[in-house]
N, C-alpha and C positions, 0 to 999 in steps of 0.2 A: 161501344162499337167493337165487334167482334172483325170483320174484317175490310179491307179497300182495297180497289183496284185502280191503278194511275196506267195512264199510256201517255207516250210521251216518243214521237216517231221525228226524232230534231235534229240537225246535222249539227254539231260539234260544240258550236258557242250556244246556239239556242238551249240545248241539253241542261250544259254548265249553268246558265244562268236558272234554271229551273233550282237547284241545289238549296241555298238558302231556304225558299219560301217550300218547297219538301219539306226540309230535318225541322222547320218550324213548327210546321202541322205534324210532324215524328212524334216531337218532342213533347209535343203535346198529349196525344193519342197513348204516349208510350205507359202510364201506368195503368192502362186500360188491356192491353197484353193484344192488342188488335194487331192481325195478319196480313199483312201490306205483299202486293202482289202488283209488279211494274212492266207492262208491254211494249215492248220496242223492237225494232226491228233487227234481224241477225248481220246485225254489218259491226263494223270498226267501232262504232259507237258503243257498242251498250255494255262494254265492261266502267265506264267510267258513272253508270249509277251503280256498283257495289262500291265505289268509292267515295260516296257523298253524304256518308254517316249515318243514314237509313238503313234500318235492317228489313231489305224486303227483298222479296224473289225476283228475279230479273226472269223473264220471260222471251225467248226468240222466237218459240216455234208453234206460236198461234195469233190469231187475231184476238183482237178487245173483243169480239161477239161471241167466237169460240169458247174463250176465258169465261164469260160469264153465260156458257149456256154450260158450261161445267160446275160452276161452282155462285152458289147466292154471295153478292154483298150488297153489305150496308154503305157501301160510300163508294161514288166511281164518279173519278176525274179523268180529265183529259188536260194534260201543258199544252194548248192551241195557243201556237204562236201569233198566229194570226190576230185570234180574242184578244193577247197580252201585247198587241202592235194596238188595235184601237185604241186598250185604256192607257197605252201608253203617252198616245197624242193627243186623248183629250184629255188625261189627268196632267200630261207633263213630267212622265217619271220615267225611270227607267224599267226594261225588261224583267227587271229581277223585284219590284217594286210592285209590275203590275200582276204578275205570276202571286205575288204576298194576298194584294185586292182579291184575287180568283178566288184564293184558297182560305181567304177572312182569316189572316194573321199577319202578325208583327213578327219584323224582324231585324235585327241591329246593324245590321251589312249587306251590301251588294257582290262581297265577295265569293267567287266562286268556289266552291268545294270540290275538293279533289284529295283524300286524306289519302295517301301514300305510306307504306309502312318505312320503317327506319333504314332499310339496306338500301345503301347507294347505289348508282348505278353501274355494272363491273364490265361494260361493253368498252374495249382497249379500240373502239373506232371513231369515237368521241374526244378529242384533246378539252382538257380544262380550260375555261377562261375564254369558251370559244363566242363566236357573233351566229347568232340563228336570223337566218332570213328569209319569211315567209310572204310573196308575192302573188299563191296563187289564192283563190276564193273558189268557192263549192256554189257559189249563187249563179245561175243559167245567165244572168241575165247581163254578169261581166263578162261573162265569157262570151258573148255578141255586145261589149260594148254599149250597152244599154242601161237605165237608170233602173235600180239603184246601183250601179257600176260601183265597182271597190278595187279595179285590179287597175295599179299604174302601166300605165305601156312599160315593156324591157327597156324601149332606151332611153325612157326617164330613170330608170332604175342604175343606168348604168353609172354615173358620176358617184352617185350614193355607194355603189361598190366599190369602185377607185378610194371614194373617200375613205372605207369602212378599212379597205385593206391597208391603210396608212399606221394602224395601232398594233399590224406588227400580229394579230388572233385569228387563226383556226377560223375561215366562212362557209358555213354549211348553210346549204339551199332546203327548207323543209317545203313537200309536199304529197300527194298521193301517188299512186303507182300510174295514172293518166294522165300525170304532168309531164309538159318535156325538159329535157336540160335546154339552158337558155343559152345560144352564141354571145349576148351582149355581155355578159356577167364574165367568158373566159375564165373559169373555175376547172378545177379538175373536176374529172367522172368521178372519182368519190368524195369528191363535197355537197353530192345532193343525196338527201334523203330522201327518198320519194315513194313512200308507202314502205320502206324497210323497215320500222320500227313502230311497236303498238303504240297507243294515246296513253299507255302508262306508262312507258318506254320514256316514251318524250317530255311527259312531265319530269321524270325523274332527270332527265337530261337535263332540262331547264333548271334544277333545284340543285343538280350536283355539278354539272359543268360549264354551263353557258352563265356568260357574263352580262348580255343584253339579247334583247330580239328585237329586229327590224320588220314591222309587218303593217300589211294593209287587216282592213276589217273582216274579220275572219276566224276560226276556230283556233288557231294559235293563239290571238292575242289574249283568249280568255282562258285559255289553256295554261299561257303565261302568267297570268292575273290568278289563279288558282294557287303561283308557287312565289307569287308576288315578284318573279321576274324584270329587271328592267326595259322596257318596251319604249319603244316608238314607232305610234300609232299611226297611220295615211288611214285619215276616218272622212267617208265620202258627203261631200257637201248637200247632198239631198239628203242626206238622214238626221233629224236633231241629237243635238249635240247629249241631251239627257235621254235619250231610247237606248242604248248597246253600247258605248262608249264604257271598257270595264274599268268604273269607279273606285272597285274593290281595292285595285290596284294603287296602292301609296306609289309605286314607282314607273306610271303610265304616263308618258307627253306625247300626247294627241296632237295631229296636226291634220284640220279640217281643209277635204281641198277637192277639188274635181278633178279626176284621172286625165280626160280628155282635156281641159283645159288647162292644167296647172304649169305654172312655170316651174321648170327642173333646178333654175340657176336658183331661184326662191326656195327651193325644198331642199337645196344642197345647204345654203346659209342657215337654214334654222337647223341642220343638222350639226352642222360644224358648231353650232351653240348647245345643242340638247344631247347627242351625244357621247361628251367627254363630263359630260354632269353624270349623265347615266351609268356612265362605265365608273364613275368617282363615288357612285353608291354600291356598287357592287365592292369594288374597294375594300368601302368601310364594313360591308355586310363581314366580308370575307376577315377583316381584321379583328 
């Protein structure tokens, strides 16, 4: 095989979880010298496929049809998240499991890739040891409140902050530049993030100075899961618990719940348990 073209047009965690079941079919491919060539779209995204151990061309500024009225190959896929949602729920696996099925390879992990070079992160706006808290979601359909909802209402969120503030660490708010600051949280203006720093930025953040991330289902927790991060998950009760839930991650506690329904006094208690465990592996990482 001389050469392939992948498109792959996925907001944040769909992308990441692609990773794996890629450098599979790479790894494979790779003594054959074949020209891998990847279409995505020009947004925030697509710097984190030159980070997923693939050596292939990332593409912004054309279409899959463009691409291949330019240039013949021999292999063209498409990451349809959609496709990898079916064999998800009738095989019963996860996202990154069923992307492997698409692509007819095996793979040892669900963890997501995100290879980062060795320099830390040198941004002095960042405190070490800090709490990352991401509440907002990119899916339309939270944001009216609608299933598959992922986004907890703010004033469920707010005891969870009171709590978080008790350990004494640095709480920054992560989200895009079309998020608002939230009045419930009462945080300063610079403790949110909010499209200020690139997706490799912020891993790097996760890997050098954050201590845990607090997040609903969404492109940080795999983000998080990439740098093995400690997380805790608000993963939405209509979605199975094996479809997106990042596995990868040894330091993930999920807690499945319905945004609209859930008790606050219930998610403050399993926090006050999952928590100071989480923060007590950062700990020992760091020791």
């Amino acid at each position: 095989m001389n050469s392939a073209l992948f498109t792959s047009q996925n907001h944040i965690g769909d992308a990441l979880n692609i990773a794996p079941a890629w450098l599979a079919w790479w790894t494979q491919q790779r003594g054959s010298g074949c020209e891998i060539d990847l279409v995505t779209l020009p947004d925030h995204v697509a710097p984190l496929y030159s980070v997923m151990g693939v050596s292939a061309k990332v593409i912004t500024a054309m279409s899959r049809e463009e691409a291949m009225e330019r240039k013949q190959y021999d292999f063209v896929f498409t990451f349809d998240v959609a496709q990898a949602f079916q064999i998800g729920i009738r095989d019963r696996v996860h996202i990154t499991q069923a992307y492997a099925k698409m692509l007819r390879v095996e793979i040892s992990s669900v963890k997501p890739v995100c290879l980062l070079d060795d320099v830390s992160y040198r941004g002095d706006d960042i405190e070490a040891g800090c709490i990352l808290v991401s509440p907002f979601s990119a899916n339309c359909s939270s944001r009216r409140g609608k299933p598959p909802n992922k986004m907890l209402p703010f004033a469920k969120w707010e005891p969870i902050i009171r709590y978080l503030e008790t350990f004494n660490r640095p709480i920054y708010v992560l989200g895009s530049p079309n998020d608002p600051q939230i009045p419930e949280f009462s945080l300063p203006r610079n403790r949110y993030l909010l499209g200020t720093h690139s997706l490799l930025d912020l891993a790097r953040i996760m890997r050098d100075r954050a201590a845990l991330v607090v997040t609903v289902d969404n492109g940080m927790s795999h983000l998080a899961a990439s740098q093995e991060l400690p997380t805790f998950l608000f993963y939405p009760a209509c979605l199975p618990k094996e479809w997106i839930v990042p596995r990868g991650n040894p330091h993930c506690s999920p807690l499945q719940l319905d945004p609209v329904s859930c008790d606050a006094a219930h998610i403050l208690r399993v926090a006050r348990d999952v928590v100071p465990r989480l923060l007590a592996i950062t700990r020992s990482i760091n020791d």
